[in-house]
C-alpha positions in Angstrom: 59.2 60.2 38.4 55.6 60.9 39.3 54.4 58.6 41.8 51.1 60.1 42.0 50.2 59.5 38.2 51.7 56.3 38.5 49.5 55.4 41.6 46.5 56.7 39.7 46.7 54.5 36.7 47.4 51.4 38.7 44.6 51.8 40.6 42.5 52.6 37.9 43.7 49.3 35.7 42.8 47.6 39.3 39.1 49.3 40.0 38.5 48.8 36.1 39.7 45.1 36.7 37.3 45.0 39.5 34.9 45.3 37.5 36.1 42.6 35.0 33.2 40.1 35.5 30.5 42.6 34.4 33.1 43.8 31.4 33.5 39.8 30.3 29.3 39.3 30.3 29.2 42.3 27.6 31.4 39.8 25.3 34.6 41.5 25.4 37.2 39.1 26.2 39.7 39.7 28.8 41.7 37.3 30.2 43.7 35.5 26.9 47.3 35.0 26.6 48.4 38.7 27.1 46.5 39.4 30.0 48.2 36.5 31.9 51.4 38.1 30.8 50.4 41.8 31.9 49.1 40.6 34.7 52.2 38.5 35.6 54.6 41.1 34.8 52.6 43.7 37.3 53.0 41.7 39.9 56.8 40.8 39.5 57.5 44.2 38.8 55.6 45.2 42.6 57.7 42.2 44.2 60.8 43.9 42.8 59.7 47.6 43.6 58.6 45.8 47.1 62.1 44.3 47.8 63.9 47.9 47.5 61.2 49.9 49.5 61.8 47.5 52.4 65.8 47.4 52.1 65.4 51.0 51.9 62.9 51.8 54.7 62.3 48.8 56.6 60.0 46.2 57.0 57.2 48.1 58.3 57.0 49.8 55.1 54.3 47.8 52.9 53.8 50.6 50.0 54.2 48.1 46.9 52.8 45.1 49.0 49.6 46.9 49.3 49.0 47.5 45.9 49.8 43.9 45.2 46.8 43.2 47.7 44.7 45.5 45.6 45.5 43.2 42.6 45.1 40.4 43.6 42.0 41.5 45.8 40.3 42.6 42.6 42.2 40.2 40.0 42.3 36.9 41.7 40.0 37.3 44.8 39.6 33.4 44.9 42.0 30.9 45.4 43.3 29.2 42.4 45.9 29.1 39.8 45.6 32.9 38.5 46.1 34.2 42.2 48.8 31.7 42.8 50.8 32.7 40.0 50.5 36.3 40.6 51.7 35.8 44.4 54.3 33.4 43.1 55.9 35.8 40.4 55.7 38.7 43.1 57.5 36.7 45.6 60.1 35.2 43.4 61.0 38.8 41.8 61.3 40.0 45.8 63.1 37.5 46.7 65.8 38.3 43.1 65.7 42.0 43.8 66.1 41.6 47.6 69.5 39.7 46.4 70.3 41.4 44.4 70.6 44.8 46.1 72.1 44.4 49.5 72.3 48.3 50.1 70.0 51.0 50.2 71.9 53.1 47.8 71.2 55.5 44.6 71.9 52.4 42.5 68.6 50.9 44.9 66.2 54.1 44.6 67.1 54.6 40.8 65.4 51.1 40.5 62.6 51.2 42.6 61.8 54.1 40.3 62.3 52.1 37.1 60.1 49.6 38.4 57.6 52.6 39.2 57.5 53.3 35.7 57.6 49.7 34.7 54.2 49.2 36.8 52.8 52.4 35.6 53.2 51.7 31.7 51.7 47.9 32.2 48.8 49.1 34.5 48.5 51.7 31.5 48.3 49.0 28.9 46.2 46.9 31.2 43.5 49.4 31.4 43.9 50.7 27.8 43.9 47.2 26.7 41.5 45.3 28.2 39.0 47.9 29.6 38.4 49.7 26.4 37.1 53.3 26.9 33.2 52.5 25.4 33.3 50.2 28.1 34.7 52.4 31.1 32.4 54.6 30.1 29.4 52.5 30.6 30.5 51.1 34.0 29.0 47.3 35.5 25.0 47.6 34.8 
């Protein structure tokens, strides 16, 4: 697995999610139905990816829990219900995953890398999805 492509298109989906408010005033709706999904689904799958990386390395390592700051820093920078659901799905599927594998062992890393992927092809569809090329293009004006 490619962590550095993955890390690039999540942070893209996030810095073209960032600019979501500007994206929304051109008339292109964003946040239906799937993009509560998408958006729910990243975060779980960072919770999950979040629980292994700390059974494997610690608790000083934050890798995934930083990029679930990033999301929710550009997704959800307000309280409310979106931001509460995204923290709540991230720390529910930690808490699962964290139960689920007591050991730091091959069986662990293979999944942290599936969830790698996972979190790469959402944050792919994400910014595919709901930040349409024309529109990256163009930027916030």
């Amino acid at each position: 697995m490619n962590k550095t492509v993955f890390h690039g298109a999540l942070l893209s989906a996030l810095l073209f999610a960032g600019a979501s408010s500007a994206v929304a005033q051109a008339g292109i709706p964003l946040r239906g139905p799937d993009y509560f999904r998408d958006a729910a689904e990243l975060a779980a799958t960072l919770g999950s990816a979040h629980a292994i990386r700390m059974r494997c390395n610690g608790r000083e390592d934050q890798y995934w829990r930083r990029y679930m700051a990033d999301m929710l820093a550009y997704e959800a920078p307000d309280r409310g219900n979106l931001r509460s659901a995204l923290v709540e799905g991230f720390n529910n599927a930690y808490s699962r995953t964290s139960a689920q594998y007591l050991t730091c062992d091959n069986r662990a890393v293979e999944a942290e890398a599936r969830f790698a992927r996972a979190g790469q092809e959402i944050s792919g569809r994400m910014a595919t999805h709901y930040f349409p090329k024309e529109t990256r293009k163009r930027g916030p004006n």
